[in-house]
NUPA-139051 format. One record per atom (N, C-alpha, C): residue in three letters; x, z, y. Coordinates in steps of 0.05 Angstrom, whole numbers, padded with zeros to 5 digits, always signed. Layout:
N
alaXZY;...
This chain:
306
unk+00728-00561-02914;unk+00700-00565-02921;unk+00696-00593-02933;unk+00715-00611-02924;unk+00709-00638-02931;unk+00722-00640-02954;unk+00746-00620-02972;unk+00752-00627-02991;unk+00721-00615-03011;unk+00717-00584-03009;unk+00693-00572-03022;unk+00672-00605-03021;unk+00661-00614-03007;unk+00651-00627-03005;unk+00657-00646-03030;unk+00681-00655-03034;unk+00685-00690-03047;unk+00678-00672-03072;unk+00694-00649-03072;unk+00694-00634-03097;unk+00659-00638-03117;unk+00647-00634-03090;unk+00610-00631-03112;unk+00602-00663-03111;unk+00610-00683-03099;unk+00601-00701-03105;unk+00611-00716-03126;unk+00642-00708-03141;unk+00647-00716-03160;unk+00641-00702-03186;unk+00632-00674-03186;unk+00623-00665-03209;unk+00601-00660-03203;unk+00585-00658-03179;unk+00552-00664-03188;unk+00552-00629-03171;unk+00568-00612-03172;unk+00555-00584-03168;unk+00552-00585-03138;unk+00534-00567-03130;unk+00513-00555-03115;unk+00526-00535-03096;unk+00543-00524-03104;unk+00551-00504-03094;unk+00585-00520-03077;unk+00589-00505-03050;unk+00613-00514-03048;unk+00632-00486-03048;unk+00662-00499-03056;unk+00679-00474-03055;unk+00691-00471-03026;unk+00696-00439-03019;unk+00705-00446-02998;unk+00740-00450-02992;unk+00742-00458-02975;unk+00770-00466-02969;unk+00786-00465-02949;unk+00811-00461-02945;unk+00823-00448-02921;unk+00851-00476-02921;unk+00859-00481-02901;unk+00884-00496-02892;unk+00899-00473-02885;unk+00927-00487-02895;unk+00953-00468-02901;unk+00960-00477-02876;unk+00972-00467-02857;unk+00975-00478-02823;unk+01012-00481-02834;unk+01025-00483-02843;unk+01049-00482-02849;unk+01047-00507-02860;unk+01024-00524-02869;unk+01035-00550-02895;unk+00992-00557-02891;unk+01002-00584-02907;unk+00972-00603-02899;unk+00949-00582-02928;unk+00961-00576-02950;unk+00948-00570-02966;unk+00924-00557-02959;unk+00904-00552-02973;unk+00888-00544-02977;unk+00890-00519-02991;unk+00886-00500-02995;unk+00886-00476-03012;unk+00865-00452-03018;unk+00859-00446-03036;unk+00830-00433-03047;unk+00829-00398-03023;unk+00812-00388-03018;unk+00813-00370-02995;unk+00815-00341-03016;unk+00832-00319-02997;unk+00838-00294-03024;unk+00829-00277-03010;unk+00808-00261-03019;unk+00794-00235-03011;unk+00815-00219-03000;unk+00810-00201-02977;unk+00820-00176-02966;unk+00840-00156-02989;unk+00820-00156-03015;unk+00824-00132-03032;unk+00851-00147-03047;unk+00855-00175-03056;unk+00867-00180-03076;unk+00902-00188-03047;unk+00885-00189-03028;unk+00922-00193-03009;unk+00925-00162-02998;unk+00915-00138-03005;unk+00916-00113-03001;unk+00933-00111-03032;unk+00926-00114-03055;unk+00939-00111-03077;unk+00967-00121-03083;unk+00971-00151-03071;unk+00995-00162-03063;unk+01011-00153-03052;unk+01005-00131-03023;unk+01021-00122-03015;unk+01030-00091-03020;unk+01015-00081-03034;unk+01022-00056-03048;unk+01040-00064-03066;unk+01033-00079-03087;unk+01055-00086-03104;unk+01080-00096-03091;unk+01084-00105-03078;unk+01107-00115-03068;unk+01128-00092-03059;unk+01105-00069-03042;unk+01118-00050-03031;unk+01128-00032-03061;unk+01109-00026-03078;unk+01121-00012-03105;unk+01144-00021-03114;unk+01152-00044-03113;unk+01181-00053-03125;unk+01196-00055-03103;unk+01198-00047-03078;unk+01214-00042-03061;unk+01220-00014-03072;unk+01201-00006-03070;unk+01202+00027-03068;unk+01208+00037-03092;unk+01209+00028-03120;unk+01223+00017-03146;unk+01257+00009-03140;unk+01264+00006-03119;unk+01288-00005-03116;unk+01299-00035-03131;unk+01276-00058-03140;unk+01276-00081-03144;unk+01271-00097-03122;unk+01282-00103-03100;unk+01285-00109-03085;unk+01274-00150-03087;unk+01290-00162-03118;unk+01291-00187-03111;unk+01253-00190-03123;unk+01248-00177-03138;unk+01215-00175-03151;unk+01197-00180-03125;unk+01209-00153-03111;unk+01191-00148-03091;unk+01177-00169-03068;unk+01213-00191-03066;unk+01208-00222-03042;unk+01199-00236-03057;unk+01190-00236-03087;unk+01179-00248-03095;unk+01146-00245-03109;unk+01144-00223-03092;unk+01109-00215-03094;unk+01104-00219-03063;unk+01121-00217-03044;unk+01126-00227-03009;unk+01109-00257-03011;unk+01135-00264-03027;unk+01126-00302-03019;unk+01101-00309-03031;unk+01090-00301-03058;unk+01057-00303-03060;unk+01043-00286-03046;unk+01055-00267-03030;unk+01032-00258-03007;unk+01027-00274-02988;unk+01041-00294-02977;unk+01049-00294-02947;unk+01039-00332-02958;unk+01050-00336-02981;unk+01032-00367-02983;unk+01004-00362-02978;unk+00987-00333-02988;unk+00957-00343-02981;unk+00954-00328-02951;unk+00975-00308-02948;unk+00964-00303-02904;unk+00988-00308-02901;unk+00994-00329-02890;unk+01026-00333-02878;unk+01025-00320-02846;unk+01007-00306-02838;unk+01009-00283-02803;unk+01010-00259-02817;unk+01014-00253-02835;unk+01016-00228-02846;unk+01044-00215-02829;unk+01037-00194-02814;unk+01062-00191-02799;unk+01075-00173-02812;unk+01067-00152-02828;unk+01078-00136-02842;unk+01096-00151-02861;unk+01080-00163-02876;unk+01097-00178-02899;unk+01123-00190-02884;unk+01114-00205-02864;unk+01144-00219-02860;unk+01163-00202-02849;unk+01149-00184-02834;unk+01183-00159-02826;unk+01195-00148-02855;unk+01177-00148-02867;unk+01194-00128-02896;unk+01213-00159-02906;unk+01196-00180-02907;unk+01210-00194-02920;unk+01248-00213-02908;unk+01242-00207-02875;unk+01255-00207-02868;unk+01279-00179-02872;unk+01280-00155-02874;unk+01284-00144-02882;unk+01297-00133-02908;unk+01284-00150-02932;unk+01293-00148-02948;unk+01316-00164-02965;unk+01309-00192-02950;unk+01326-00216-02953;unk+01349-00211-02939;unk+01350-00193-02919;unk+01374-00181-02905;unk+01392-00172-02931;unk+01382-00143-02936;unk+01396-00130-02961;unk+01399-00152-02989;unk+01395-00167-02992;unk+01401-00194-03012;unk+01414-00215-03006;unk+01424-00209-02972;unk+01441-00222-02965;unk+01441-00259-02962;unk+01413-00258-02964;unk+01395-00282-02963;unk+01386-00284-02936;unk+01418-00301-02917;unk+01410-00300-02890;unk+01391-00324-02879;unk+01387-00341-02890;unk+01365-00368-02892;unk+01340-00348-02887;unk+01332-00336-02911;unk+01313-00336-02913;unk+01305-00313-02886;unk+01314-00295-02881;unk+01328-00269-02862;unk+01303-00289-02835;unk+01326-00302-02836;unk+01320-00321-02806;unk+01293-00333-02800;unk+01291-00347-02822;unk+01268-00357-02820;unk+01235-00340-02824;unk+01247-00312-02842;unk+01216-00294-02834;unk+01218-00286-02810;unk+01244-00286-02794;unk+01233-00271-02768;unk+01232-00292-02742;unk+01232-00316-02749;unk+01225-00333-02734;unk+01199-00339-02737;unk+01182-00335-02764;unk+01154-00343-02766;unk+01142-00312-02749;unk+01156-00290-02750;unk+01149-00267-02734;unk+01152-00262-02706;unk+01170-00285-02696;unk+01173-00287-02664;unk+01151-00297-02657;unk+01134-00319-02667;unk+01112-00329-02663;unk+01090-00308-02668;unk+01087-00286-02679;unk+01059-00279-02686;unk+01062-00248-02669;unk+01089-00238-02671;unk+01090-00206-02662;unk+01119-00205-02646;unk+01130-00217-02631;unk+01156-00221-02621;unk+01159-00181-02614;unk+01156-00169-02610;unk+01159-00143-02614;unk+01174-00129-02638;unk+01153-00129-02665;unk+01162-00135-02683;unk+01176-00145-02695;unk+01182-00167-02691;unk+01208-00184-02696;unk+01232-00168-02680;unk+01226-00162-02649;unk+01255-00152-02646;unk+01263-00129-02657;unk+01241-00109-02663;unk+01254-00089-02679;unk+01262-00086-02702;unk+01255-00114-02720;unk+01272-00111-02747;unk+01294-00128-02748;unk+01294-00139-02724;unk+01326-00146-02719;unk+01338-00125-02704;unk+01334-00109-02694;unk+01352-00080-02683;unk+01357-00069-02710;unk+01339-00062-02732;unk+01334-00048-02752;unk+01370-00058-02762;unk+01361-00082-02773;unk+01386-00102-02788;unk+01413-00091-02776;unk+01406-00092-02749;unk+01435-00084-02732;unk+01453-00057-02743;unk+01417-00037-02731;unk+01423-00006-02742;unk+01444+00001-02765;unk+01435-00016-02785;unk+01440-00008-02812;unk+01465-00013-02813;unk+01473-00039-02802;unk+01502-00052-02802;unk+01514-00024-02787;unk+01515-00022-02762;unk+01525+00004-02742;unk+01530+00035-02761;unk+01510+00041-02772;unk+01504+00064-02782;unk+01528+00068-02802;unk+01526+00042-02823;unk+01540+00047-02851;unk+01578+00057-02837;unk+01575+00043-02812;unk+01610+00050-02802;unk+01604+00077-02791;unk+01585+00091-02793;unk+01591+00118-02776;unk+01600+00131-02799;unk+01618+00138-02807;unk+01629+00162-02833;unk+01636+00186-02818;unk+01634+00198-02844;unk+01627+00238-02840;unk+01656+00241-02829;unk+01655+00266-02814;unk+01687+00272-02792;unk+01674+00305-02786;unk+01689+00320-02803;unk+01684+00352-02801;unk+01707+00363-02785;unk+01720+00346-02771;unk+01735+00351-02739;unk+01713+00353-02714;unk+01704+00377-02694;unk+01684+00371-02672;unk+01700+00360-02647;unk+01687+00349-02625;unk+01701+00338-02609;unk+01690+00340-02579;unk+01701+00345-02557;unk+01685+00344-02541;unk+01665+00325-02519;unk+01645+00325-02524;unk+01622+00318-02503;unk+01604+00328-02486;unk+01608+00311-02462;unk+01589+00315-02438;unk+01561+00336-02446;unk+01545+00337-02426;unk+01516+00346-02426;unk+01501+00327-02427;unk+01512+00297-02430;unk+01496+00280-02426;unk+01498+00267-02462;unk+01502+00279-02479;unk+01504+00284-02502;unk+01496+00299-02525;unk+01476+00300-02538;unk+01461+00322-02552;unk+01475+00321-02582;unk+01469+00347-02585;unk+01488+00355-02617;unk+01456+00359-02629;unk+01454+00343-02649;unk+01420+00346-02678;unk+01436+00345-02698;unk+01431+00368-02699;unk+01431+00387-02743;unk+01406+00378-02753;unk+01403+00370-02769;unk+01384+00369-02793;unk+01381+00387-02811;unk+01360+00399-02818;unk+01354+00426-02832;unk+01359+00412-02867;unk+01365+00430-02884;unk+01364+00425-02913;unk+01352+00437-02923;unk+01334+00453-02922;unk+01322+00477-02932;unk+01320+00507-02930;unk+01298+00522-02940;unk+01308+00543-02943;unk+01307+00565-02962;unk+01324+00580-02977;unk+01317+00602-03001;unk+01295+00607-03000;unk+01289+00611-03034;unk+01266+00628-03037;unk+01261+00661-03026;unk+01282+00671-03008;unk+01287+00689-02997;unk+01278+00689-02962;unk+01273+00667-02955;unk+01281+00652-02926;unk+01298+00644-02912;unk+01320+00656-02927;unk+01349+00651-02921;unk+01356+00616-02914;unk+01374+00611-02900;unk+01389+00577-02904;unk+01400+00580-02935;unk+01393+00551-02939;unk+01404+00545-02970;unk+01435+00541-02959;unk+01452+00540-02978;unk+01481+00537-02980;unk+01489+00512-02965;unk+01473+00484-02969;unk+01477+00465-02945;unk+01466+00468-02919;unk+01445+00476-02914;unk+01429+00486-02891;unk+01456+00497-02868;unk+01465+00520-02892;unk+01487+00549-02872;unk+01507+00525-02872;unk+01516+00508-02882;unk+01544+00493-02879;unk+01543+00468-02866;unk+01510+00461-02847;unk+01502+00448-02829;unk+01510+00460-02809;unk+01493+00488-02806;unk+01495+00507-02780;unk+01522+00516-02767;unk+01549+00513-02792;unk+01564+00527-02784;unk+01585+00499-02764;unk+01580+00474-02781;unk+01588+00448-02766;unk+01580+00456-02749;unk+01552+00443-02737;unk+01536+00448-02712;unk+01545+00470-02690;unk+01553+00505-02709;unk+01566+00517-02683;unk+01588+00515-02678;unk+01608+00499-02693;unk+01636+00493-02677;unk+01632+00466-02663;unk+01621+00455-02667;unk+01612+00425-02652;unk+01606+00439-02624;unk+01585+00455-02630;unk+01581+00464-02592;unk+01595+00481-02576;unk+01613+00498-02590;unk+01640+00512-02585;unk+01649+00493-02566;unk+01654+00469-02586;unk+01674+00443-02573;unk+01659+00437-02554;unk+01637+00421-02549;unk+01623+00412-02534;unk+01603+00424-02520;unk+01606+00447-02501;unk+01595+00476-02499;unk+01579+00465-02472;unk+01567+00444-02466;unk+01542+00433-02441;unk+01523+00422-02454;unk+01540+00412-02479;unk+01513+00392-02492;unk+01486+00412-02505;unk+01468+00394-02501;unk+01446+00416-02517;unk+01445+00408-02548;unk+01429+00421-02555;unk+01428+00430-02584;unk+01401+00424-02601;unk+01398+00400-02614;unk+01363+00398-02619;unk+01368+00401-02656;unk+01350+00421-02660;unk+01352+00424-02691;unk+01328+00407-02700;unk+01324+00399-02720;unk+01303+00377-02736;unk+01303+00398-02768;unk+01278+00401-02773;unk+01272+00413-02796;unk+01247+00427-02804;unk+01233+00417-02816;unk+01201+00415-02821;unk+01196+00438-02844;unk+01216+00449-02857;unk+01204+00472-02878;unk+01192+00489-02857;unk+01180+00507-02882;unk+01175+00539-02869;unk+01176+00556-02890;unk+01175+00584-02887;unk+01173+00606-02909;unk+01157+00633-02891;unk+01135+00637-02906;unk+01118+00656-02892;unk+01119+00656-02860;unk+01109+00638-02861;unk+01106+00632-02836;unk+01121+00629-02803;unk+01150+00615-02822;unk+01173+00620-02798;unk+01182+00595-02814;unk+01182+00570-02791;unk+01194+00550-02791;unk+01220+00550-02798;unk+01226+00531-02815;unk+01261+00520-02818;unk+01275+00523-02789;unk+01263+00511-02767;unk+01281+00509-02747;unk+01281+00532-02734;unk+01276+00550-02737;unk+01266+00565-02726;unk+01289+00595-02739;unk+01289+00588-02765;unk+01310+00606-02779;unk+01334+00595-02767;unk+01345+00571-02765;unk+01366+00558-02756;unk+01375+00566-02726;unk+01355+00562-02723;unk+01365+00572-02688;unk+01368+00609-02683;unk+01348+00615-02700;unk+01364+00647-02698;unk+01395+00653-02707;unk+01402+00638-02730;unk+01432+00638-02745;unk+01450+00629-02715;unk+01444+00611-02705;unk+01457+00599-02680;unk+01462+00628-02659;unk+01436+00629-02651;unk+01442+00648-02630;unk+01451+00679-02641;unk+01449+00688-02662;unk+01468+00705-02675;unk+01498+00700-02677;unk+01503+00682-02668;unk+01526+00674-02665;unk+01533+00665-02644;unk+01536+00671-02629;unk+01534+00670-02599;unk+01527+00651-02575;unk+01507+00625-02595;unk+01501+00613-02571;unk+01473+00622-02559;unk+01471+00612-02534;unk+01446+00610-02518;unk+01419+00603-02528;unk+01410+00612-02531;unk+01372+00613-02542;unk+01366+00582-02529;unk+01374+00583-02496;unk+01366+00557-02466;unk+01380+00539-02481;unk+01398+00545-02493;unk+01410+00513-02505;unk+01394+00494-02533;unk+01384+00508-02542;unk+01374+00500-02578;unk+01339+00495-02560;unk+01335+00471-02577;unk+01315+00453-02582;unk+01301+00451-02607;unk+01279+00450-02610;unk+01268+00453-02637;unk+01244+00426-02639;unk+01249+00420-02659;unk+01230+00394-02676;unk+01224+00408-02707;unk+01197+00418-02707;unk+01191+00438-02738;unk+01171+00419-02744;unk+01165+00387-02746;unk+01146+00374-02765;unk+01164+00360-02776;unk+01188+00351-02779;unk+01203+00327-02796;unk+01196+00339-02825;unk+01194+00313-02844;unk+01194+00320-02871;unk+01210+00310-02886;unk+01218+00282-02870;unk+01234+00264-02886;unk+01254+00258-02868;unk+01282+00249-02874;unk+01292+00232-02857;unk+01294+00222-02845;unk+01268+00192-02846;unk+01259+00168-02822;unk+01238+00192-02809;unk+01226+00211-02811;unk+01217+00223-02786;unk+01242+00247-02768;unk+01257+00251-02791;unk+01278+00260-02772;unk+01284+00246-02741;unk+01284+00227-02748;unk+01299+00200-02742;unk+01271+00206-02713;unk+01244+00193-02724;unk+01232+00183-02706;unk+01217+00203-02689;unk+01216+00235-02696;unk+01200+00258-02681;unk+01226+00265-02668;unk+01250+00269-02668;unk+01275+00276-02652;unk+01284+00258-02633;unk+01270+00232-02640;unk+01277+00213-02614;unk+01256+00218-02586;unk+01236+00230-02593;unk+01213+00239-02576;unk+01231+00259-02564;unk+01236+00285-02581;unk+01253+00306-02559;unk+01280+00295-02544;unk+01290+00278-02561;unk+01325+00261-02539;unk+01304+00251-02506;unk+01289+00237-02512;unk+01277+00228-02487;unk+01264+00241-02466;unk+01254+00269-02481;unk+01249+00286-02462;unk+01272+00303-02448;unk+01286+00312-02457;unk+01315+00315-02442;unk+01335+00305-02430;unk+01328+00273-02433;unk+01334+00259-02422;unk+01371+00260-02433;unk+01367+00256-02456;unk+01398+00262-02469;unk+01402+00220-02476;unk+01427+00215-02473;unk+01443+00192-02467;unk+01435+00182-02494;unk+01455+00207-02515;unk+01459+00197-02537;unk+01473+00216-02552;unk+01476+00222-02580;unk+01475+00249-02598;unk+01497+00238-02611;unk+01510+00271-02619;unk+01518+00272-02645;unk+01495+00289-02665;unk+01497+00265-02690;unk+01496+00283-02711;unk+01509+00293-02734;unk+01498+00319-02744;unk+01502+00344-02761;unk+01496+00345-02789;unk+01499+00329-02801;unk+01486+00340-02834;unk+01508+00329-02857;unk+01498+00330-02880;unk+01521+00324-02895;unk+01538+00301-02900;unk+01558+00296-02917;unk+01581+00270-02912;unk+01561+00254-02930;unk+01538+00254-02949;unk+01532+00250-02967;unk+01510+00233-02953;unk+01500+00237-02924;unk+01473+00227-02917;unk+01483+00218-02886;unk+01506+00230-02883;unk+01510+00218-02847;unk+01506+00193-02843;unk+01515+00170-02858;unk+01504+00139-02850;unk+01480+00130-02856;unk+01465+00144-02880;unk+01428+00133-02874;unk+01424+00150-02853;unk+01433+00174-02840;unk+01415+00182-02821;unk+01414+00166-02801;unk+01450+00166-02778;unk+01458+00156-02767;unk+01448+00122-02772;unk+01436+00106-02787;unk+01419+00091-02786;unk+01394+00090-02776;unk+01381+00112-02790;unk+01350+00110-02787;unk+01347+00124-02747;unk+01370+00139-02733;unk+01371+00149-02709;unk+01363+00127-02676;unk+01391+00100-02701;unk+01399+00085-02680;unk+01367+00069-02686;unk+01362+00056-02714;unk+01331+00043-02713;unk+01305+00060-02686;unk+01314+00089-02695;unk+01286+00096-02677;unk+01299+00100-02643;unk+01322+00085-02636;unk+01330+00082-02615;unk+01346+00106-02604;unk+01354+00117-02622;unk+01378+00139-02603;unk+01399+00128-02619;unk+01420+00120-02588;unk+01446+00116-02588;unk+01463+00138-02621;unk+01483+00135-02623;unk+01499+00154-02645;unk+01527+00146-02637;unk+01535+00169-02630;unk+01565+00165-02621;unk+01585+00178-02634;unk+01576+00202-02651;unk+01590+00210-02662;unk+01577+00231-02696;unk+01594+00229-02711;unk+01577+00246-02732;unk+01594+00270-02749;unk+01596+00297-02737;unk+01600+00319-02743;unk+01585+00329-02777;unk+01604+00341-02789;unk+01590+00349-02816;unk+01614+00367-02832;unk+01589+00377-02856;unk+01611+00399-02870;unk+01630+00379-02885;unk+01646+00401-02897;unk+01667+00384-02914;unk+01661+00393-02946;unk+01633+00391-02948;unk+01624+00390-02972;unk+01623+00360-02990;unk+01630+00351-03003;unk+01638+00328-03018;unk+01647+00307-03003;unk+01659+00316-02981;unk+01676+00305-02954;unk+01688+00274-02974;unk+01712+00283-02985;unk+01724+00263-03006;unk+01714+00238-03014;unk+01696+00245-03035;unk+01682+00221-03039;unk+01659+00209-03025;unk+01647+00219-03001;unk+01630+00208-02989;unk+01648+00193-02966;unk+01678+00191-02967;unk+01690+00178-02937;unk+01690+00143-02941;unk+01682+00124-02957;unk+01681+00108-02960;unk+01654+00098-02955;unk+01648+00077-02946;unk+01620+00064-02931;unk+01609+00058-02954;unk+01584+00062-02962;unk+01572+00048-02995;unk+01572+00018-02994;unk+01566+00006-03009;unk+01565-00024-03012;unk+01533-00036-03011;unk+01535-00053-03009;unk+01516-00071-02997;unk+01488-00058-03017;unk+01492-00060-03042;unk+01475-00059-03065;unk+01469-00029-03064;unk+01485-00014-03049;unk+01473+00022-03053;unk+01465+00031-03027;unk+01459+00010-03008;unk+01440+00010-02984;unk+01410+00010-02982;unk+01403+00017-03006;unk+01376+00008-03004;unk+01359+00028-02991;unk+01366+00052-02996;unk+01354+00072-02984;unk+01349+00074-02951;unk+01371+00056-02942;unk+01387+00056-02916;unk+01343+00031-02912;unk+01342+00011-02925;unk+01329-00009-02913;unk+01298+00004-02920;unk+01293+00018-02939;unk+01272+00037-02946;unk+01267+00055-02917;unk+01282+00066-02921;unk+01284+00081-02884;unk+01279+00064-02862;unk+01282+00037-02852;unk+01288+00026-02839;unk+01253+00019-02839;unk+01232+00009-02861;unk+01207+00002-02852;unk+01197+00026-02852;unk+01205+00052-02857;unk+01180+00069-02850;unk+01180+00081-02816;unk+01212+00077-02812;unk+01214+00088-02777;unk+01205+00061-02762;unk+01204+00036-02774;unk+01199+00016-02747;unk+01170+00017-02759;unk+01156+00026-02772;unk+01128+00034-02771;unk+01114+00010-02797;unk+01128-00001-02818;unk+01101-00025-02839;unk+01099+00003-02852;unk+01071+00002-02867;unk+01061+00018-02880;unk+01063+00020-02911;unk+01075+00048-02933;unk+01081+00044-02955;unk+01057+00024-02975;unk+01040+00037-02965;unk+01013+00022-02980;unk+00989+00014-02954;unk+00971-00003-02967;unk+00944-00002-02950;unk+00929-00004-02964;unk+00899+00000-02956;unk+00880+00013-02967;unk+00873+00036-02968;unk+00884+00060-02956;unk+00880+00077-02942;unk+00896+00097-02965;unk+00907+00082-02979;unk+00926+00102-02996;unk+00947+00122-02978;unk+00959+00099-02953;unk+00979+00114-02942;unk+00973+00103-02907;unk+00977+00131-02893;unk+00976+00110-02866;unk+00994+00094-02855;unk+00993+00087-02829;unk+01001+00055-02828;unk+01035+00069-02819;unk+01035+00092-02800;unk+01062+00099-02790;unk+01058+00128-02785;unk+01079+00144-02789;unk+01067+00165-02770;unk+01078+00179-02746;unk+01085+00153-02736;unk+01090+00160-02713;unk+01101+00135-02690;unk+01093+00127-02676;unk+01106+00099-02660;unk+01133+00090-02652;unk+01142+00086-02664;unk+01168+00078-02663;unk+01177+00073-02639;unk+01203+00074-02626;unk+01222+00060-02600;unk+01224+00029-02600;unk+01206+00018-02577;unk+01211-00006-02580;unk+01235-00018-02572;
């Protein structure tokens, strides 16, 4: 107020501007409407979600110079300076986030972890045996225009039933959000199962996932109700380490990862740093920042494992 102030007595005007202190540094700095640090952070998120990653910390850092408590911003930005391998900067957003949301902050340092953990889980279409204190999750792929399993779907299910062959106590939670006239994905899946001779009492069903980070975060609700340790999962060589990422983010253990031997070959190598992005994309929608705000998109949909 006392700068607004010198401000009208040296040009004479009447009016004062208003003004906000940057709590990070002595400056002074002009105050930014709701709407225009709502636009900042949409854009930022669009070139994430663009897969420009370095654009994106750099629509971060003019966000967070005019709200530097912006807690969202700094988890993503911590986050994203991760995948840029920009561990300075890494550190230091989630130390300005220990101070405002230490919660927050620990989960996008679990996240960071996840991702590291995950990328070493590679596809293994060998099953193996585990306890009951061990759950086997297939992930659904779809289903024909017929209702049928699509061709990956059936070469999920068929992993999944030699996995429980092998491991014949563990239970069985399917994840898969389609439907076709009115008969859930998981729902076809688990009949293919028990047509094949397992137990109806064994198979678990999750029929709202749509995406992968809800795979991830509506199947960690059913692990906890069964009180299951920790899972293998089931889906293809092509997706086992973003899943097996986004699992361990929404807090279920991953011990092992069962899958067809459909492009087995070239998916046995861990991707590289630069073709992880999808892996860190996944990573803010299960620990809950929101794609957009302004009511374009909601904030999470669903509460993440702290």
């Amino acid at each position: 107020m006392a700068a607004a102030a010198a401000i009208g007595m040296s040009t004479g005007a009447v009016a004062l501007i208003p003004t906000v202190m940057n709590p990070a540094s002595s400056a002074v700095a002009p105050t930014v409407s709701e709407a225009d640090l709502t636009s900042m952070f949409n854009a930022a998120q669009g070139e994430f979600g663009r897969g420009n990653a370095t654009a994106g910390l750099s629509k971060l850092r003019t966000l967070l110079a005019a709200n530097p408590r912006d807690t969202d911003a700094l988890a993503l930005q911590a986050l994203w300076s991760d995948y840029c391998a920009d561990r300075k900067a890494t550190q230091a957003a989630l130390a300005s986030l220990d101070n405002l949301d230490r919660t927050l902050a620990q989960r996008v340092r679990n996240s960071i972890s996840a991702i590291d953990a995950g990328v070493r889980i590679g596809p293994d279409p060998v099953p193996r045996y585990y306890p009951q204190t061990t759950g086997i999750v297939v992930l659904g792929a779809g289903l024909r225009p017929d209702g049928a399993p699509t061709d990956e779907t059936a070469s999920r299910l068929f992993a999944a039933w030699t996995q429980a062959i092998v491991a014949y106590q563990s239970p069985i939670i399917i994840s898969a959000g389609g439907s076709h006239q009115g008969r859930t994905e998981a729902t076809v899946m688990r009949d293919w199962l028990v047509a094949h001779a397992l137990p109806a009492t064994r198979i678990h069903l999750e029929t709202r996932a749509q995406s992968l980070p809800q795979h991830a975060s509506l199947t960690a609700e059913t692990v906890r109700g069964l009180r299951v340790r920790e899972v293998v999962l089931v889906t293809s060589p092509d997706e086992i380490r973003r899943a097996a990422s986004d699992f361990l983010i929404a807090g279920v253990p991953v011990v092992g990862a069962t899958t067809s031997t459909r492009n087995l070959v070239t998916n046995a190598a861990p991707p590289s740093k630069v073709n992880q992005k999808s892996f860190y994309l996944d990573a803010t929608q299960v620990v809950g920042i929101p794609a957009q705000r302004g009511g374009v998109a909601p904030r999470a949909f669903i509460a993440p494992a702290a």
